[in-house]
C-alpha positions in Angstrom: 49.4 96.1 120.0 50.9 98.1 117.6 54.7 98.4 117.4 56.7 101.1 117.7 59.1 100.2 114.9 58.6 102.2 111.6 60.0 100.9 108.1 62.8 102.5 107.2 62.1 104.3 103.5 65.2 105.6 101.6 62.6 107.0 99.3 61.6 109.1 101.9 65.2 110.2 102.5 65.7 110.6 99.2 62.8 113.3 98.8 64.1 115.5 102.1 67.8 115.4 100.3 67.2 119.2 99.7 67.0 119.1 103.5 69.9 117.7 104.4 71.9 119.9 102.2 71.0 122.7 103.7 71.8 121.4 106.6 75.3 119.9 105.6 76.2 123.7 104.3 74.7 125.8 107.6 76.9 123.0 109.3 80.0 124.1 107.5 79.5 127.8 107.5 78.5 127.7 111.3 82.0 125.9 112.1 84.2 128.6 110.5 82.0 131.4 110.4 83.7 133.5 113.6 86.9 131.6 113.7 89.7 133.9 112.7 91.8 131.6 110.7 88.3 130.0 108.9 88.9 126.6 107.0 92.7 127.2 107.7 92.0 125.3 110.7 91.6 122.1 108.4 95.5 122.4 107.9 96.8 123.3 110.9 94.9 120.6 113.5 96.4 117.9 111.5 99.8 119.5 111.4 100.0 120.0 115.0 99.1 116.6 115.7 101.4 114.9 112.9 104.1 117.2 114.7 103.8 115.8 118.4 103.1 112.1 117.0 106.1 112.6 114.9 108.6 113.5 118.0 106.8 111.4 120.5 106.6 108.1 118.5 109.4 108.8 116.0 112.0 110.9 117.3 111.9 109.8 121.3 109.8 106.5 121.5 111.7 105.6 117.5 109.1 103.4 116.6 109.5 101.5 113.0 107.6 103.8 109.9 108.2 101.3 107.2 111.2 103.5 105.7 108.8 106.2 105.1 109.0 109.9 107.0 107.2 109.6 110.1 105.1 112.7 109.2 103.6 110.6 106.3 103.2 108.0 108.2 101.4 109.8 110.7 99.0 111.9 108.6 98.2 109.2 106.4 96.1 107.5 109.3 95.1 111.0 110.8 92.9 111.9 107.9 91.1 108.7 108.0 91.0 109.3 112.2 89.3 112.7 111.6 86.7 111.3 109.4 85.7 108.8 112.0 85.9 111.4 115.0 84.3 113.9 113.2 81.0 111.7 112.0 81.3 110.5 115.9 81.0 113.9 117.3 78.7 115.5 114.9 76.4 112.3 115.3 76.5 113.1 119.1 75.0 116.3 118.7 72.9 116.3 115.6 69.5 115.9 117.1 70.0 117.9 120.3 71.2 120.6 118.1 68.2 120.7 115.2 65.5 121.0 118.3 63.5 123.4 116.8 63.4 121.9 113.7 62.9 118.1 115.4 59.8 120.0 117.7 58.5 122.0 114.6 58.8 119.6 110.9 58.3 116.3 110.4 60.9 114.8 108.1 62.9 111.5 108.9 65.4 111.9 112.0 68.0 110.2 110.4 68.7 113.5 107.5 70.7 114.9 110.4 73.1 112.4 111.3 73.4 112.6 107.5 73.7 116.0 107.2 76.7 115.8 110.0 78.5 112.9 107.3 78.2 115.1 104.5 80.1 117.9 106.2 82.6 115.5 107.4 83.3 114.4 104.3 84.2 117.8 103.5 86.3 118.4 106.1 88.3 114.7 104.5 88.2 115.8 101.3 90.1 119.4 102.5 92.6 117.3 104.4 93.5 114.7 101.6 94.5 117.5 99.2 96.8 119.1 101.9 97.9 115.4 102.6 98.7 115.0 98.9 100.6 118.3 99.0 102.8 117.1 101.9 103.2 114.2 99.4 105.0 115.9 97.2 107.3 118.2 99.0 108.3 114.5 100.1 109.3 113.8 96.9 106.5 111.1 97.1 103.6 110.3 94.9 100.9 108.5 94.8 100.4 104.9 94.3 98.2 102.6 92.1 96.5 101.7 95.5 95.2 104.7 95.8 91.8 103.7 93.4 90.6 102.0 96.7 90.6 104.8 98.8 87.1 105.9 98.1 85.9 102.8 99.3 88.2 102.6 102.5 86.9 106.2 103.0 83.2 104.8 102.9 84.6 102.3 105.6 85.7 104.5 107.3 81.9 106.6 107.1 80.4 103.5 107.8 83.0 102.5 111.1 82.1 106.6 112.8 78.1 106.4 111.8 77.7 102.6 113.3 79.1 104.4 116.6 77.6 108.0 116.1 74.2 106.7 115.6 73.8 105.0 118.9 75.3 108.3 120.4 72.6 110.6 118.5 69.6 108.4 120.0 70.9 108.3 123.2 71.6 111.7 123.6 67.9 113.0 123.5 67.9 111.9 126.8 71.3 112.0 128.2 72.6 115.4 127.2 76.2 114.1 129.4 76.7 112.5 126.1 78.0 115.4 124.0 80.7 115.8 126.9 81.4 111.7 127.6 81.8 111.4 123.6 84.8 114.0 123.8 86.8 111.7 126.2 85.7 108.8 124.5 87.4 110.3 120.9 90.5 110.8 123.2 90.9 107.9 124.4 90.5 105.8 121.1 92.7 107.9 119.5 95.0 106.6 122.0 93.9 103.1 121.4 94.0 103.2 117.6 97.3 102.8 115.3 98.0 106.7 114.1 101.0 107.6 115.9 102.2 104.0 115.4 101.9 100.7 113.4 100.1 97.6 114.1 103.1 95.7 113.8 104.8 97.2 117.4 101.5 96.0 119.2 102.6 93.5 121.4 100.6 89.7 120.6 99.4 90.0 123.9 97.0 93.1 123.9 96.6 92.6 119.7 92.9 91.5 120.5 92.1 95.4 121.5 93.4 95.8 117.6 90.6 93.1 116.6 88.1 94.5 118.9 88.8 98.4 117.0 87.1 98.1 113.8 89.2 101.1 112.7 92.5 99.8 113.2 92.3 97.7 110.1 91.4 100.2 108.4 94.1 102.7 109.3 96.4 100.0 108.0 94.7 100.3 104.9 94.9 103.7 104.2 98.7 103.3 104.4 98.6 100.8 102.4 96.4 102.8 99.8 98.3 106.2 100.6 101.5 105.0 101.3 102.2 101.6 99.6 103.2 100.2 103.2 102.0 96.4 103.7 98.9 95.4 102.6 96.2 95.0 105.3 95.5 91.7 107.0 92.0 90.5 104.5 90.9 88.9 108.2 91.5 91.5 110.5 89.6 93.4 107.6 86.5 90.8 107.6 86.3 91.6 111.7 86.3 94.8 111.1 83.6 95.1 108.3 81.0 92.5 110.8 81.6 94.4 113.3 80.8 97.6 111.7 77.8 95.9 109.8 76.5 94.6 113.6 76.6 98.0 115.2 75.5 100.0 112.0 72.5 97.8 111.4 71.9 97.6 115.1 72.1 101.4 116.1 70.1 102.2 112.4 67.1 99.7 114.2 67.4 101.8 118.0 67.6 105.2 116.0 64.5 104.0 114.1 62.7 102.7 116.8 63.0 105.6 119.3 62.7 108.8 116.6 59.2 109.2 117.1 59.7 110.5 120.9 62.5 112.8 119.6 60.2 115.8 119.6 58.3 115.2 123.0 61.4 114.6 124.9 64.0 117.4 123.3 
């Protein structure tokens, strides 16, 4: 009987990478293109949510920031939390959204939740430069830390695509999924430490923290950003299994099921 599973070839990846540029910048274009205030939105969704975190966890709930302004505090996670949600999301929708060119090319299904990173990434790479702005009206600069943020950024990839890929898979034939994922962003934006540190999570409930591969990692970024205390190296260890479980795992479904993409889109 012959299996269903295909090797997956990064050669062959490698040689559709003209592919998934395109796709990355129709991506980006397509997101602005009719919106009035364009990449502008970049700034201002992060502002407006630094601004209610700020009041509701620093100015009414008065939750510890480690001496630093709450705003800092906040954003310094947020722009980590938008490159998660935003890899989550795209994932969701990459496949549904190519149909034509799923039903009409053959290339490797994976280029699109790729293409959906790569303009993510972009969207990060906007943010961090406004973050480092905000950094500096502060009075604030950066740290020596900071050489690590590319790889807790690629955590951070890694921590939305282990999730997004499942989601992208599934979605061919649940389409419910692309308005489920929306409330499941909500809700772990709820769950994860943005608005507020680790350290006012009470021992009882810190096994959700464990269980959230990003919350160590949002620490982290702090840390790297902010020069708060350095991350727990365990609760970092969790993290990266758990991320290495579900990535590999969701790689092997995505791989496994791509080849009846295009007969059931």
């Amino acid at each position: 009987m012959k299996s269903n599973w295909r090797s997956i070839s990064p050669q062959e990846l490698w040689n559709r990478r003209s592919l998934v540029w395109l796709l990355t910048v129709r991506d980006i274009k397509a997101r602005y293109k009719q919106s009035v205030l364009g990449l502008f939105w970049l700034v201002v969704r992060p502002i407006i949510i630094v601004t209610i975190f700020s009041y509701v966890f620093g100015s009414v709930a008065k939750l510890p920031s480690n001496d630093i302004p709450y705003p800092l505090f906040v954003f310094a996670a947020l722009i980590a939390w938008e490159l998660f949600s935003s890899i989550i999301i795209g994932c969701a929708n990459s496949i549904v959204s190519n149909k034509v060119i799923v039903e009409r090319i053959y290339c490797p299904r994976l280029i699109f939740p790729i293409g959906t990173v790569l303009a993510a990434i972009f969207d990060f790479l906007f943010a961090f430069l406004v973050f480092l702005v905000i950094l500096l009206v502060y009075g604030r600069y950066p740290n020596s830390e900071i050489i690590w943020l590319p790889i807790l950024a690629l955590g951070v990839i890694f921590a939305g695509l282990s999730i997004g890929i499942w989601l992208a898979a599934i979605s061919v034939w649940f389409r419910d999924i692309k308005f489920a994922v929306t409330y499941l962003v909500q809700l772990m934006l709820l769950l994860t430490p943005i608005g507020y540190g680790q350290n006012v999570i009470p021992k009882t409930y810190y096994f959700i923290v464990l269980l959230n591969p990003l919350s160590s990692l949002i620490e982290a970024f702090r840390w790297c950003l902010l020069g708060t205390v350095a991350p727990n190296i365990t609760s970092l260890l969790i993290s990266s299994l758990i991320i290495f479980i579900l990535l590999t795992g969701g790689i092997l479904f995505f791989n496994k099921l791509e080849r009846s993409f295009a007969d059931v889109i």
